[in-house]
C-alpha positions as CSV (number, residue, x, y, z in Angstrom):
1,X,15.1,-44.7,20.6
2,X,16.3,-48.0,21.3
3,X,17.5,-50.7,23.4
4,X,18.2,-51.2,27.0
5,X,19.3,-54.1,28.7
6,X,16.8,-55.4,31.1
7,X,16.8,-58.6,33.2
8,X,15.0,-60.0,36.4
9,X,14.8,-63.0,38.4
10,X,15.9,-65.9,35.8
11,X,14.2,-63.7,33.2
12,X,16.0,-61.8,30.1
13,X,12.8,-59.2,28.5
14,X,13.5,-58.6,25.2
15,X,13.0,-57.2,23.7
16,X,-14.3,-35.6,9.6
17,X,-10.2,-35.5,9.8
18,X,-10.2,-32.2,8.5
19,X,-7.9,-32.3,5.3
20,X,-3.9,-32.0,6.3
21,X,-4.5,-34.4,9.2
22,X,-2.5,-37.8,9.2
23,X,-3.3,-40.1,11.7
24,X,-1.8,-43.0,13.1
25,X,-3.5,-46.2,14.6
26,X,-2.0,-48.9,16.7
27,X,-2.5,-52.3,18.0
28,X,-1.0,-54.2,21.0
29,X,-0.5,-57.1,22.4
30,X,-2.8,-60.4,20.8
31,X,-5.5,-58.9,20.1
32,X,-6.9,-58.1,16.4
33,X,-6.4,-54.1,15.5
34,X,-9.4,-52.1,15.7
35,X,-9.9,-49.1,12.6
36,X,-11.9,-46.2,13.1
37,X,-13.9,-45.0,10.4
38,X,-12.2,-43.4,7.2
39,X,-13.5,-40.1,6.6
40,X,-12.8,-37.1,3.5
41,X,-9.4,-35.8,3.7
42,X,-8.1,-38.4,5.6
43,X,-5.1,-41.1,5.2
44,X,-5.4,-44.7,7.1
45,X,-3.1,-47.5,7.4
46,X,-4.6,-50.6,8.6
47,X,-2.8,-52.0,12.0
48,X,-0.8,-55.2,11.8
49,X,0.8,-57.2,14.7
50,X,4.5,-58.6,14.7
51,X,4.9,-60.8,18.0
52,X,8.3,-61.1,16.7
53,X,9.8,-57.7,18.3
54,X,10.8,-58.4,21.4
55,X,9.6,-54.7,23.1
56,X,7.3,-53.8,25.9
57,X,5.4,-50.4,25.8
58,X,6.5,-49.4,22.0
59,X,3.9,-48.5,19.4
60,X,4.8,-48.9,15.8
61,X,3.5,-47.8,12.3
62,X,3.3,-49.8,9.0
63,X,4.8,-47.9,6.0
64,X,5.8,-48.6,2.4
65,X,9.9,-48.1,1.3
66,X,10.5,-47.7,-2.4
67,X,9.3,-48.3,-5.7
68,X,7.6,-51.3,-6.3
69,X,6.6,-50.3,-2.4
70,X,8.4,-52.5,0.8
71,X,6.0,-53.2,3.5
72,X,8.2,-52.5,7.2
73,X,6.9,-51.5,10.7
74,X,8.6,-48.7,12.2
75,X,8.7,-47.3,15.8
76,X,7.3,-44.2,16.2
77,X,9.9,-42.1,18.6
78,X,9.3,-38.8,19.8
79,X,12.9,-39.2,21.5
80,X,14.7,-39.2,17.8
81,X,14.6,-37.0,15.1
82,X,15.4,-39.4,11.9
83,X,14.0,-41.9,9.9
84,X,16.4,-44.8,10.5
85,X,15.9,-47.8,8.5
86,X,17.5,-51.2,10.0
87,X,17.6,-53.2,6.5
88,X,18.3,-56.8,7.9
89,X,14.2,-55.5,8.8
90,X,12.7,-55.5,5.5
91,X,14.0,-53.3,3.2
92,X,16.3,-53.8,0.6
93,X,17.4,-51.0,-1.2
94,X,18.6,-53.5,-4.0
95,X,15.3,-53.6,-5.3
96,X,13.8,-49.8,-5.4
97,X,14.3,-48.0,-8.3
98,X,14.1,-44.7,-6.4
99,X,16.4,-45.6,-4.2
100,X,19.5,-43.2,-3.9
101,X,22.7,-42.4,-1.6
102,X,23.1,-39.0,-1.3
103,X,26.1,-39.4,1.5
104,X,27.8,-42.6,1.9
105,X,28.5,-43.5,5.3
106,X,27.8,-40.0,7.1
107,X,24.5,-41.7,9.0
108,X,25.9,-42.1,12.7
109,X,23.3,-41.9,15.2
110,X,23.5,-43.4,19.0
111,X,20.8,-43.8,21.6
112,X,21.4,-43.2,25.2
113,X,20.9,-47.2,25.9
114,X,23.8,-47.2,23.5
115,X,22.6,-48.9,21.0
116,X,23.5,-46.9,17.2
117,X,22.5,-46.8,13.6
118,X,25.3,-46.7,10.9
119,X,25.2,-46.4,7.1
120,X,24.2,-43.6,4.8
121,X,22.1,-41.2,4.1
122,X,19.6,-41.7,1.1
123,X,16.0,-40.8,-0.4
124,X,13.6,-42.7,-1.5
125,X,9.6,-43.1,-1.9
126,X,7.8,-43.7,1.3
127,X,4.2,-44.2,1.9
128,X,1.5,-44.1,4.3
129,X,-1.6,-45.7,3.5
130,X,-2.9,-42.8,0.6
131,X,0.1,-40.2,1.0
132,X,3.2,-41.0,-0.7
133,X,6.1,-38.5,-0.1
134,X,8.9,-38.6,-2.9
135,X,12.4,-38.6,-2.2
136,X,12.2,-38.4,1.6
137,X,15.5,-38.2,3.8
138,X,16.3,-42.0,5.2
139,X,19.5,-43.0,7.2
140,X,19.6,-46.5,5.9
141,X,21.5,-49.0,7.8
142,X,23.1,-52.6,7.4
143,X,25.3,-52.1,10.9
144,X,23.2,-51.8,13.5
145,X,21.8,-52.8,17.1
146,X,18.9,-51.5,16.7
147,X,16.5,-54.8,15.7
148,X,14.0,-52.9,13.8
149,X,13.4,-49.0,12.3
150,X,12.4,-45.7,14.0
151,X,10.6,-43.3,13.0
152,X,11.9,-40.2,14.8
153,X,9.5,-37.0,16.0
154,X,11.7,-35.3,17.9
155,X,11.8,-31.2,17.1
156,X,14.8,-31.1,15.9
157,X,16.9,-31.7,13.1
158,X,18.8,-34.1,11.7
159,X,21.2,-35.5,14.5
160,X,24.0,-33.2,13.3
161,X,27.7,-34.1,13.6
162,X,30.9,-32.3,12.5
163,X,31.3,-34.5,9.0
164,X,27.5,-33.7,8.6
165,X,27.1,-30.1,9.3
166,X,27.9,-28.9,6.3
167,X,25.0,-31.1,4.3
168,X,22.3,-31.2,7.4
169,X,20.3,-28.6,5.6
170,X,19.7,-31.1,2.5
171,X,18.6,-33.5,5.2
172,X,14.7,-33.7,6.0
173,X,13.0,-35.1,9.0
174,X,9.5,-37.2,8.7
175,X,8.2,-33.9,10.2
176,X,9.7,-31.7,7.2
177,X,8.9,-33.7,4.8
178,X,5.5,-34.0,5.8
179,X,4.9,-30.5,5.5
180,X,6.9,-29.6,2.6
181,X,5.5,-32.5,0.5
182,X,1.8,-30.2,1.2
183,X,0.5,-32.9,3.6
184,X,0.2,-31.2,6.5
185,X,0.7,-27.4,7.3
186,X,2.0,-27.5,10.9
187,X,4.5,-29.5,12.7
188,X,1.5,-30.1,15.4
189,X,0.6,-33.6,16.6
190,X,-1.4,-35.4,19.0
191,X,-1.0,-38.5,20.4
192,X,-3.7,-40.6,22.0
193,X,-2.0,-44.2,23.2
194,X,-5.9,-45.3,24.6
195,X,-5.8,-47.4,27.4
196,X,-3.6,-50.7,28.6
197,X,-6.4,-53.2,27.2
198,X,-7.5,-51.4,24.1
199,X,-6.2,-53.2,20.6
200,X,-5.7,-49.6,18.9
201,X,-4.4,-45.6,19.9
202,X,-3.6,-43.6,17.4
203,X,-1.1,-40.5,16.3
204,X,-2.4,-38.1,14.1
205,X,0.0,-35.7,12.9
206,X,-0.6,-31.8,11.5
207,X,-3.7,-31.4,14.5
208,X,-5.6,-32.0,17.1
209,X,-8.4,-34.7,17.4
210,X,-11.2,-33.3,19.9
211,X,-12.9,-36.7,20.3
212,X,-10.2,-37.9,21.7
213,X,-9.8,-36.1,24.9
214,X,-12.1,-34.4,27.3
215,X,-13.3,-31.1,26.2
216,X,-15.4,-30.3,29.0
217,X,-12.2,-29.9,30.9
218,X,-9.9,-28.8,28.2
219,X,-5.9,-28.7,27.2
220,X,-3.4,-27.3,29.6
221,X,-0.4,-26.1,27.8
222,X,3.2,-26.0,29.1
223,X,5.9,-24.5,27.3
224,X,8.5,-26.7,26.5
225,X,12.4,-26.1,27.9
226,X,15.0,-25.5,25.9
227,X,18.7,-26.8,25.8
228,X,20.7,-24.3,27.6
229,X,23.9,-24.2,25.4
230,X,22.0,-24.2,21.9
231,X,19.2,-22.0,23.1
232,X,17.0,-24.5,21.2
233,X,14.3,-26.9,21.9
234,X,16.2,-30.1,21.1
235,X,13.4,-32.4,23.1
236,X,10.1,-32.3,24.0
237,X,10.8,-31.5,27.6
238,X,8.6,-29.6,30.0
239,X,9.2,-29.3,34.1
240,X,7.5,-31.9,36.6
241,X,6.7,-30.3,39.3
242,X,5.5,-32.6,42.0
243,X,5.1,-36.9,42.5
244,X,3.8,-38.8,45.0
245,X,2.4,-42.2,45.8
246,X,-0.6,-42.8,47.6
247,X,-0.9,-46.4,49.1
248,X,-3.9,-47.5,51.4
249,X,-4.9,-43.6,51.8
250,X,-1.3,-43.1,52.6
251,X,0.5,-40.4,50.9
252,X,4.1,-40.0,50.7
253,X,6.2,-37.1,48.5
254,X,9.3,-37.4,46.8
255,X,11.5,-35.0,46.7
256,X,12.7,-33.1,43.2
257,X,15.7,-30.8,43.0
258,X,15.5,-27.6,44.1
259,X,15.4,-25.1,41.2
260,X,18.8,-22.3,41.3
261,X,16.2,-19.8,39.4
262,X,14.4,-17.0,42.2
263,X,11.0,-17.7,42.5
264,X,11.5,-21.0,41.3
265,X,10.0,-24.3,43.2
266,X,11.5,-27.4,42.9
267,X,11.0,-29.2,40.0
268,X,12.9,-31.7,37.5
269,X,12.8,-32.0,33.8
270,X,11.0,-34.4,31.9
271,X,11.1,-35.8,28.3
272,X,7.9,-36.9,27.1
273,X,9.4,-39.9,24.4
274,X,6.8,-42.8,23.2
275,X,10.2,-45.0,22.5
276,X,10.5,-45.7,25.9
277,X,8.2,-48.0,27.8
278,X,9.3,-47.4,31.1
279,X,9.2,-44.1,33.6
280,X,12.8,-43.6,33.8
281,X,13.6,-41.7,36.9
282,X,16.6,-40.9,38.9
283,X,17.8,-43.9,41.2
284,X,16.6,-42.3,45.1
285,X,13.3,-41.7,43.8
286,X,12.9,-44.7,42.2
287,X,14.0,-46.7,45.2
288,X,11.8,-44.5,47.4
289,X,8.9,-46.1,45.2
290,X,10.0,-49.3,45.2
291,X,10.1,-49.7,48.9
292,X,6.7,-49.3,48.3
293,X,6.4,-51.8,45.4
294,X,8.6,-54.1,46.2
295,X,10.2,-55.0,42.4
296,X,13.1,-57.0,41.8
297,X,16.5,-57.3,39.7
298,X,18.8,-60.1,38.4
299,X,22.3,-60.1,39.8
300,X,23.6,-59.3,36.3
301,X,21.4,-56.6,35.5
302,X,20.7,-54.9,38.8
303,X,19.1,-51.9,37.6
304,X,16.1,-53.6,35.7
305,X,13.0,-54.0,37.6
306,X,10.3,-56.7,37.4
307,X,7.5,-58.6,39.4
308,X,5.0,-61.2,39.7
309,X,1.9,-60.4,37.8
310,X,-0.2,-61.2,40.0
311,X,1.0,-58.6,42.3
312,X,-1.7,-56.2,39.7
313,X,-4.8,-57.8,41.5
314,X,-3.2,-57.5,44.9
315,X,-5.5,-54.8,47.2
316,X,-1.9,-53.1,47.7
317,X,-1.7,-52.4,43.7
318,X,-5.4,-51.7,42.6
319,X,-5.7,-49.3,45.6
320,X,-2.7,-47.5,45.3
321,X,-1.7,-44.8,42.9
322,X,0.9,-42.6,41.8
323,X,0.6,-38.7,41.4
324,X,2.4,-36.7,39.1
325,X,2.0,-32.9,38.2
326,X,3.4,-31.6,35.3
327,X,3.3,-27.3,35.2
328,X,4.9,-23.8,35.7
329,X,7.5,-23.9,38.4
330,X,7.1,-19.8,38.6
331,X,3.3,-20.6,38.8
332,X,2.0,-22.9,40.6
333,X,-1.6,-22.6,39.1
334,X,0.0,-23.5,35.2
335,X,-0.3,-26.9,36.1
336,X,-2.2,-30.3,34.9
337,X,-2.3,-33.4,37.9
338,X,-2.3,-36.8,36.9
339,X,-2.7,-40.2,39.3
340,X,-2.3,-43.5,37.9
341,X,-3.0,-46.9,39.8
342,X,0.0,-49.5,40.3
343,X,-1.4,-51.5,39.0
344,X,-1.4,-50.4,35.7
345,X,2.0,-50.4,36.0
346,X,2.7,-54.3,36.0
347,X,2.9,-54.4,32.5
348,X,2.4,-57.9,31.1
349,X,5.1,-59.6,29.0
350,X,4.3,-61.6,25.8
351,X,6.5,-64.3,23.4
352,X,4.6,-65.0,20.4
353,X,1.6,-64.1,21.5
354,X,1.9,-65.6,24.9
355,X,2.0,-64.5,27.9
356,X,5.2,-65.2,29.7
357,X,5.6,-67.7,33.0
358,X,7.9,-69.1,35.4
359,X,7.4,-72.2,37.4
360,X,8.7,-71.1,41.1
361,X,8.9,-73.8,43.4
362,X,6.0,-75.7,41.7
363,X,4.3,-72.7,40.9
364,X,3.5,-71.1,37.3
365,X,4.1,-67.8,37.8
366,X,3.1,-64.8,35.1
367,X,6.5,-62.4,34.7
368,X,5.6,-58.8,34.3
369,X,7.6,-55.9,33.7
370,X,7.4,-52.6,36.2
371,X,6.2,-49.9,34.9
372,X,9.2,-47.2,36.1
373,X,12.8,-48.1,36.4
374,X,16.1,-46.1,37.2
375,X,17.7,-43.8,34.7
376,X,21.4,-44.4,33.8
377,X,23.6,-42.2,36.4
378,X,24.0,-39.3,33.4
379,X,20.3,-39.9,31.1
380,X,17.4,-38.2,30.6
381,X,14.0,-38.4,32.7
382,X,11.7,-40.3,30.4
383,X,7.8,-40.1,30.9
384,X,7.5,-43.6,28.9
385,X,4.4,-45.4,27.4
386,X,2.5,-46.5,30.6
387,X,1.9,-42.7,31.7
388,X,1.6,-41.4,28.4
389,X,-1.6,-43.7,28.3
390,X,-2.7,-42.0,31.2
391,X,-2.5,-38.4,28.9
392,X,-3.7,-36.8,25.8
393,X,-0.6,-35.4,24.6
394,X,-0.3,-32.4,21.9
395,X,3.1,-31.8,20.4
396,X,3.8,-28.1,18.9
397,X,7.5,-27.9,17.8
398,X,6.8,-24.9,16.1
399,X,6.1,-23.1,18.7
400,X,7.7,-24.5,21.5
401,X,4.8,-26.0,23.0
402,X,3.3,-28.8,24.5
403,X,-0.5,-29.8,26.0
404,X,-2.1,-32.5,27.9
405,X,-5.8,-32.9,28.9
406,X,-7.7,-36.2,30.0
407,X,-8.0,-39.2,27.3
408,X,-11.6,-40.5,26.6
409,X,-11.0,-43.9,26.3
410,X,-11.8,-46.6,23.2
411,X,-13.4,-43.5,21.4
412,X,-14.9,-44.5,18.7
413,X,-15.7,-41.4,16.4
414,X,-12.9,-38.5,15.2
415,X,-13.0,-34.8,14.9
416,X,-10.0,-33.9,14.0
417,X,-8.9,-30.2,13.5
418,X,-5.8,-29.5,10.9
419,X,-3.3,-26.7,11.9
420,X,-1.7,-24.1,10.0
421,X,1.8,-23.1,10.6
422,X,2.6,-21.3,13.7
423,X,-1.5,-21.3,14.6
424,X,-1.8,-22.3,18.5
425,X,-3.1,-25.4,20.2
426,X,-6.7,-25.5,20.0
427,X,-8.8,-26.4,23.2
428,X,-6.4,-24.4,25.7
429,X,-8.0,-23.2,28.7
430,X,-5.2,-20.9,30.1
431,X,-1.8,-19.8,29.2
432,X,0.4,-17.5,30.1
433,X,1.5,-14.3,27.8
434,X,4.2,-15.3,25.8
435,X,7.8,-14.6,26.5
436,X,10.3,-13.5,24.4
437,X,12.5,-17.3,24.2
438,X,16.1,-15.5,24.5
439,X,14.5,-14.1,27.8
440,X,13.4,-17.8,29.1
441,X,16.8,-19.7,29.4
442,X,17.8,-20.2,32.8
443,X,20.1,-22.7,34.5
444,X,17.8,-25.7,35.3
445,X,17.7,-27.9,38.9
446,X,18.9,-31.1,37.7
447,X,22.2,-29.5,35.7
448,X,21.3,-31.6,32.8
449,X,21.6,-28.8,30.0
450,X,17.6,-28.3,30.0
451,X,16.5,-24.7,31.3
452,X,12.8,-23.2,31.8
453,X,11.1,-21.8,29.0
454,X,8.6,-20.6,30.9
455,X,5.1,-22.4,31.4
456,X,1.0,-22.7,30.4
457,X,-1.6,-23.7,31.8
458,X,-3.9,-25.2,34.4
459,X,-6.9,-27.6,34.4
460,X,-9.1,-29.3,37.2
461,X,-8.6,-33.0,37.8
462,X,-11.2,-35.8,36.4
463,X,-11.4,-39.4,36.9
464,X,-10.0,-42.0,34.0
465,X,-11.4,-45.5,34.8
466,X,-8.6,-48.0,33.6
467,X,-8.9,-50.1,32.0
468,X,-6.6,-53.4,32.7
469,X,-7.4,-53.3,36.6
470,X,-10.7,-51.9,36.8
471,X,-8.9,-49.4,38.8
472,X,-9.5,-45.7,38.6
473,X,-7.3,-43.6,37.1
474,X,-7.3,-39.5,37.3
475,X,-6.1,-37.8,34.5
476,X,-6.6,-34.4,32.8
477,X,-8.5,-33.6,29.6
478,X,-6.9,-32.3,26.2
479,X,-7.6,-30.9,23.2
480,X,-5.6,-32.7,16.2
481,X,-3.3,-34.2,9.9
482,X,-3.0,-37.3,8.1
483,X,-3.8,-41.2,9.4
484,X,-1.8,-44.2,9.6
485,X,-2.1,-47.1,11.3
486,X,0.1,-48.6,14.0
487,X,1.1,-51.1,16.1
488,X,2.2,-51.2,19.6
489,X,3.9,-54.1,19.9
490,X,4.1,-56.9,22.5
491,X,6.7,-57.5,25.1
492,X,8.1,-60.5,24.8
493,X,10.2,-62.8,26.8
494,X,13.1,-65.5,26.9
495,X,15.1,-67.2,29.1
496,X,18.3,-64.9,29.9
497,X,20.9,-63.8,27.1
498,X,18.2,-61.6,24.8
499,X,17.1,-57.6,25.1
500,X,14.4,-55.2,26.2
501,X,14.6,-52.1,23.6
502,X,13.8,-49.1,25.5
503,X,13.8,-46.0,23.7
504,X,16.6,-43.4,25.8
505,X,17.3,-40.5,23.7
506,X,19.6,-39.5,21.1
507,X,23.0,-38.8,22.4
């Protein structure tokens, strides 16, 4: 999901595997992309870096439009469900022979940031690395402010409209297509974003890759929450249960909503989306943190945070953390902790390659971005990039299902296990029986049109050592398809009037 507006102090941001296994490598910042060993039944794309994109926190993929094939780089979203391509980007359908409009000018999507795509729908050829799917779904787009393409991963369908609904069903999402084309059997996929210094993470999509998380410890699974008017699971959203920040031994709680449901603690809804680099919480508890951070705005864009960069070696950053607890609001032992130091929040900003400075009063001065800002007065509560690093993260759509354990770091190796349909998360070390899901919709605290879907399961806590600040980190162990390559790309910077694309949900 795209792009938000965000400026501060004379600064504008801009922005083996088992068979049926697909995974996804990426690559940040300046350094060269590292590939981890092709094995049988497996599909890699090398990872490539575009300094270009102007984004901070946002991983992308390199795939092949059309036949002869079109090399672009697409953002991988778990906050959108289409593949939207932005052709001023790289594609032209002009030249692919399997190109095809299949519904002129019924592609509309928006993006909470309010940034859209507009143009049609289409098919064509797309590729990644050794798995070609023929005449996939694409919203194709020459009207856009969007500056690149998404990939969407969301659960549901096609973004539906009234001039759509009639035609949605012959519309496919890069989930679909991926398992009707035979390349993977389930809708599963596991995410593994590696730490702030490493060149290369990885998605791999139909499973779950063991080496890639902490077994020792396992997955804790948490059911995801559904939207309470369609009774469906529209996002992959799961309750937070508890944050905190913890500065020189100091802790301090914030408080979340109180929960309407009996039984019920309080607790606040959370979408887990890799298009947004940023924590995106509501404004008091934001400001509550920053008193303790200190992060600044520009008059014109007061509700976009940055700092100094230097503030990431400061004894006030490296030894102090934020908490978070994801988990079962009716139980508070379905739950997984996670603490992540500050300073792995100041998240460095790039331009070409370069890092970013500022000379203050005779001073050159590194810009950085912060790693949490405030949510628009009506969005969503995005878990962005910098925490998701923190997690090993397994998506289950089908079945309504989400897990997280503790990421092993620039692993090396894979053992990736493909999923059938409807088969559960491997690696889980409690969950709770399930429910019938017409008897798990209740009104949620926030009022936001999520509700509880009941929850899964509970883990002990384990130390992470990050990476960037030499900080430690604590996080909790998980349990993986196809491979592509990826590439997260920089942040980069000019002097005011340009973007930072934050991904903020589909509208």
């Amino acid at each position: 999901m795209p792009s938000v507006r965000f400026v501060f102090t004379l600064l504008a941001l801009q922005s083996n595997l088992a068979c049926f296994a697909l995974q996804v490598d990426f690559g940040k910042r300046a350094q060269a992309p590292r590939i981890f060993p092709r094995e049988a039944g497996t599909v890699e794309i090398t990872a490539e870096k575009n300094l270009y994109y102007t984004l901070g926190g946002s991983y992308f993929a390199n795939i092949t439009v059309g036949d002869p094939p079109q090399s672009i780089q697409v953002q991988l979203d778990t906050g959108s469900p289409d593949l939207g391509i932005n052709t001023p980007e790289g594609f032209d359908p002009s030249k692919s022979s399997s190109y095809r409009v299949t519904y002129a000018d019924l592609f509309s999507i928006s993006y909470v940031s309010n940034d859209y795509f507009i143009g049609d729908f289409a098919t064509d050829d797309i590729s990644f690395g050794d798995t070609s799917l023929k005449n996939m779904t694409l919203g194709v787009s020459n009207n856009s402010t969007v500056p690149f393409s998404i990939m969407g991963l969301s659960p549901t369908g096609i973004v539906s409209n009234d001039s759509i609904d009639a035609i949605k069903n012959n519309l496919y999402t890069p989930l679909q297509s991926l398992v009707s084309s035979g390349a993977i059997n389930s809708r599963m996929f596991s995410i593994w974003l590696n730490d702030l210094a490493a060149a290369t993470g990885s998605i791999l999509f139909g499973g779950v890759d063991e080496s890639r998380f902490d077994k020792d410890i396992g997955l804790i699974e948490i059911d995801m929450l559904k939207n309470e008017t369609t009774n469906k699971f529209e996002r992959y959203t799961i309750p937070m249960t508890g944050m905190s920040i913890t500065m020189e031994n100091q802790a301090q709680d914030f408080t979340l909503p109180k929960s309407n449901v009996p039984g019920e603690g309080s607790w606040l809804p959370v979408t887990i989306d890799t298009g947004s680099p940023t924590l995106l919480l509501p404004q008091d508890i934001f400001d509550a943190i920053n008193t303790h951070v200190g992060a600044i705005t520009d008059p014109r864009f007061p509700d976009r945070y940055g700092l100094p960069c230097a503030q990431a070696q400061s004894p006030a950053f490296t030894s102090s953390y934020m908490n978070w607890t994801l988990g079962d609001p009716q139980n508070s032992s379905i739950a997984i902790n996670y603490t992540l130091s500050l300073a792995d929040l100041v998240i460095p900003i790039y331009l070409d390659g370069v890092p970013v400075s500022q000379k203050v009063n005779g001073t050159q001065i590194d810009l950085c971005a912060f790693g949490i800002q405030p949510k628009p007065n009506e969005g969503t509560v995005l878990i962005g990039d910098p925490f998701i690093r923190a997690m090993y993260v397994v998506f289950d759509p089908d079945n309504g299902k989400m897990a997280f354990g503790k990421p092993l770091f620039n692993a090396t190796q894979t053992k990736a296990i493909a999923m059938e349909k409807g088969q559960e998360i491997p690696d889980v070390v409690q969950s709770e029986p399930d429910k019938d899901a017409a008897s798990d919709v209740a009104g949620g605290p926030s009022g936001n049109g999520t509700t509880h879907a009941t929850g899964s399961n509970t883990s002990a806590i384990a130390p992470v050592q990050s990476s960037s600040s030499g900080a430690s980190t604590k996080a909790f162990a998980p349990a993986t398809s196809i491979w592509i390559s990826a590439v997260m790309f920089t942040v980069a910077a000019s002097f005011v009037g340009n973007c930072f694309h934050d991904a903020g949900g589909v509208i």
